[in-house]
C-alpha positions in Angstrom: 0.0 0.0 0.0 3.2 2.2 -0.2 2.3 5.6 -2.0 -1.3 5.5 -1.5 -1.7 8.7 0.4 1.2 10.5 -0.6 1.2 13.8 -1.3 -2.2 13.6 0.2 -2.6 17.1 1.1 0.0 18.8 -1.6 -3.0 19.3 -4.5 -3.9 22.4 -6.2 -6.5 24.8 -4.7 -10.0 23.5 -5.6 -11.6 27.0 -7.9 -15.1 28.1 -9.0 -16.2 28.3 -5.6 -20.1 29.1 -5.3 -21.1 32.4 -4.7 -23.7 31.3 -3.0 -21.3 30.3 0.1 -21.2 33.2 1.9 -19.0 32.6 5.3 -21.4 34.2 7.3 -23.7 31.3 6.3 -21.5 28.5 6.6 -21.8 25.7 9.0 -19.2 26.0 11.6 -18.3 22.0 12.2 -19.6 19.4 9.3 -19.4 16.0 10.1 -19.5 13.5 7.7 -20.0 9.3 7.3 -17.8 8.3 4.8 -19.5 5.9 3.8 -19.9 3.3 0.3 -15.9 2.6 -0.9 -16.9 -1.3 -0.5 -19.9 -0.9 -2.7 -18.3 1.2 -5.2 -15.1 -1.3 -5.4 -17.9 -4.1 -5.9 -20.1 -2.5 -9.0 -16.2 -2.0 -10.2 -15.5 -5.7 -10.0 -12.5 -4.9 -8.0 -11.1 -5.4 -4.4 -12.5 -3.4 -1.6 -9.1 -2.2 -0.8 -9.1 -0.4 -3.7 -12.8 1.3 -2.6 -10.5 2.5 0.2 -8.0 4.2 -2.3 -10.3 6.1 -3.7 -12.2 7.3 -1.3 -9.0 8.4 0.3 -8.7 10.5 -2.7 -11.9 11.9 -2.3 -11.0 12.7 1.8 -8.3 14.8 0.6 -10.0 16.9 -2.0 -13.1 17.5 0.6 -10.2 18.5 2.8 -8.9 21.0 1.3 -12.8 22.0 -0.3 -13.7 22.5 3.7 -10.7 24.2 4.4 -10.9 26.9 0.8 -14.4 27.7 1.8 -14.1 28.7 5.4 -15.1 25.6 7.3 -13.5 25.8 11.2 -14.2 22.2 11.4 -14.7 18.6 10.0 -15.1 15.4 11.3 -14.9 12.2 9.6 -15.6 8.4 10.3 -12.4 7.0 9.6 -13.2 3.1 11.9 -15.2 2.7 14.0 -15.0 0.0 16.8 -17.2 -2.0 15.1 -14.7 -2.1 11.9 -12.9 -5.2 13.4 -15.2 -7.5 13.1 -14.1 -6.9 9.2 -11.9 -10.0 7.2 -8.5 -9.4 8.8 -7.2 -8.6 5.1 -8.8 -5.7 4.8 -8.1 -4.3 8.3 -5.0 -4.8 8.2 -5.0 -2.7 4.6 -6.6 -0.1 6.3 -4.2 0.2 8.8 -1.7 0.2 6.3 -3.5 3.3 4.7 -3.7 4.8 8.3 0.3 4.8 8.3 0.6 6.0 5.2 -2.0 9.3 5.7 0.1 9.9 9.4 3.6 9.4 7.5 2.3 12.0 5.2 0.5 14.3 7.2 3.4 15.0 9.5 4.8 17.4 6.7 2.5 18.2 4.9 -0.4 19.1 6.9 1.6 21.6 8.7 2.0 23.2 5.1 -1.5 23.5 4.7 -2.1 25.2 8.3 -4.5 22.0 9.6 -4.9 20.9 13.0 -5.4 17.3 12.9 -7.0 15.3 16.1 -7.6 11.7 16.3 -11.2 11.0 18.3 -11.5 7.3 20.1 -9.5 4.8 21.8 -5.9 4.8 20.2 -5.0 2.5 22.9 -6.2 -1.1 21.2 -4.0 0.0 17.9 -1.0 -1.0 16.5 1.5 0.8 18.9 3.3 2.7 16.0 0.5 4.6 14.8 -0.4 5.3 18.4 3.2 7.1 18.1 2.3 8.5 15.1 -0.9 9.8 15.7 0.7 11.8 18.8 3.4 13.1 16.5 0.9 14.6 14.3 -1.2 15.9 16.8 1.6 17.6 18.3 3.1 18.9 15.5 0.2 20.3 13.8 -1.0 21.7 17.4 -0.5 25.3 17.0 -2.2 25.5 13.4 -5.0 27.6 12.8 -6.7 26.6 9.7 -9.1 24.1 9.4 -9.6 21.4 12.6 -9.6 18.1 11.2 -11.1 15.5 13.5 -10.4 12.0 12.5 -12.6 8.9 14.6 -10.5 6.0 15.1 -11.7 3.1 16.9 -14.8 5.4 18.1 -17.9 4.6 19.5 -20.1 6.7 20.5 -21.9 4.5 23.4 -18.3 3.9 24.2 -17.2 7.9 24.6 -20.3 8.3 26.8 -20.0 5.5 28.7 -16.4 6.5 29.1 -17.2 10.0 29.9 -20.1 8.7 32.5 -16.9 7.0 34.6 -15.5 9.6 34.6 -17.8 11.8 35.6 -18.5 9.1 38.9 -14.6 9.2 39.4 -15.0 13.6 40.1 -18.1 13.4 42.0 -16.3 10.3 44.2 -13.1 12.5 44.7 -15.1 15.7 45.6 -13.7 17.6 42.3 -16.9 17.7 41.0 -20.7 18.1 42.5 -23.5 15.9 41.6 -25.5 19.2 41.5 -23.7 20.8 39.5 -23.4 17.8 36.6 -26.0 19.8 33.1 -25.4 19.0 29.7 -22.8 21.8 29.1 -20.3 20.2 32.3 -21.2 16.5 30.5 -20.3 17.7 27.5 -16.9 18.5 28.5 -16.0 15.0 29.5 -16.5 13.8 25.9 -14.0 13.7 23.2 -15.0 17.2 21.4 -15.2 19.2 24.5 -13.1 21.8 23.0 -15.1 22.5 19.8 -18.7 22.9 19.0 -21.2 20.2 18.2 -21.3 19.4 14.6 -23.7 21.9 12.4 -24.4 19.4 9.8 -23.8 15.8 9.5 -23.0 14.2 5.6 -23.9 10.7 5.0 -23.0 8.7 1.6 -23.9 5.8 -0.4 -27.7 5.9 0.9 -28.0 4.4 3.9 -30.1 6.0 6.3 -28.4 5.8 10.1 -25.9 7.2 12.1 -23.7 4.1 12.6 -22.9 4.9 16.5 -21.4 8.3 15.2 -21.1 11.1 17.6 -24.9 10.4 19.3 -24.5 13.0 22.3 -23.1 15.9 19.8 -25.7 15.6 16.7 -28.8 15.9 18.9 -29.2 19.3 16.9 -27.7 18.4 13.7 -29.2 19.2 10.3 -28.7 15.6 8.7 -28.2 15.1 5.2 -28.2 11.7 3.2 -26.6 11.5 -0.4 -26.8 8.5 -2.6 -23.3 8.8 -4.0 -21.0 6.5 -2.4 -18.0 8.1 -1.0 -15.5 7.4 -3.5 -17.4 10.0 -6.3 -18.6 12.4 -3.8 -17.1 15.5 -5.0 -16.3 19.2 -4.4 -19.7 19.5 -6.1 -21.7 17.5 -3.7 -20.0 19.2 -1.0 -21.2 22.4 -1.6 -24.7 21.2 -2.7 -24.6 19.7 0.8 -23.9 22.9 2.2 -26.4 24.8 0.6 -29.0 22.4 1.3 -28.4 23.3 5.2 -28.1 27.3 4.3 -31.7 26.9 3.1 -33.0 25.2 6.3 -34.4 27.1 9.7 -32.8 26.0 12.6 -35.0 26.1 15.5 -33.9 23.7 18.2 -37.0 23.2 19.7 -38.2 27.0 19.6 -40.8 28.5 16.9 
């Protein structure tokens, strides 16, 4: 799988931006489900590794789409914890890929002025991309462009039932007050504590669920659902996405 990310952020600026994506307008944090690089590898007639590929391809131009249009932040479902029970083949090709994107990110994401944050347990992967992943989060600390959230291993029952212990731990030790527990102190125990909840979550290739995906911070999400699968969702989609939520009224819960 050598050379399957490289250069994965060095690509020329995506033009012809719509004029209809005004930054005032934007969505702060879009989440998306990447979602259909088996299926499209299958109506291919080729391995699903090779789905995988592509729709690495297509991470990297929606990268730099997010980032050229004034996103602050994007989140994607990289593997989830359920991802495992997958043919040991292909997980062990995606881990390949996953060294490959941290091998490249480390210099090149810097370039680009991303932040880059892996969300999940780290702790039940391969140790050297757990030293990888803290290499690039470190390095790529300081940058102020676009915040790029990547779940690895995540779960979302398993966050909150993660961030529940904890929570028990600081009301057992006194540093926290049962009393005093609302949805903004909860909120901070979870993984995303330091950005806001997602605006607007993407999902591809048709199917209609969220997949254990961030449950506790898309209670307010606009959700969108596109047919494409993730391997030929485009710049295009993107911003089609995007207007589609401009266009909505967000209430939550008020008239």
């Amino acid at each position: 799988m050598k050379g399957i990310l490289r250069n994965f952020f060095k690509t020329e600026p995506v033009t012809n931006v719509s004029k209809d994506v005004q930054p005032k307008q934007l969505p702060r944090h879009i989440a998306i489900i990447m979602d259909g690089n088996g299926r499209w590898a299958g109506k291919r007639h080729v391995p699903r590794i090779i789905g995988h590929r592509e729709g690495s391809q297509t991470l990297k131009r929606i990268v730099l789409k997010c980032k050229e249009i004034g996103i602050k932040y994007l989140t994607v479902y990289a593997f989830s914890t359920e991802n495992w029970k997958r043919p040991k083949p292909e997980v062990d090709a995606l881990m390949e890929l996953l060294r490959e994107f941290l091998s490249q990110a480390k210099g090149e994401l810097a370039e680009n002025n991303i932040k880059i944050k892996v969300l999940g347990d780290i702790n039940t992967l391969p140790k050297d991309i757990q030293n990888e992943i803290i290499k690039v989060e470190k390095l790529t600390a300081s940058n102020t462009g676009l915040w790029f959230n990547v779940a690895l291993n995540y779960g979302s029952r398993n966050e909150i039932v993660n961030a529940v212990r904890a929570v028990c731990r600081d009301v057992e030790t006194g540093r926290l007050n049962i009393d005093d527990i609302t949805e903004k102190v909860f909120s901070r125990y979870m993984y995303t504590y330091e950005i806001p909840d997602p605006d607007l979550l993407i999902r591809t290739s048709g199917e209609y669920r969220l997949s254990n995906f961030l449950l506790w911070q898309l209670a307010y999400s606009e959700l969108l659902f596109d047919k494409v699968n993730w391997p030929d969702f485009s710049e295009k989609h993107l911003l089609k996405a995007v207007e589609d939520y401009m266009s909505r009224e967000r209430r939550f819960g008020g008239i």
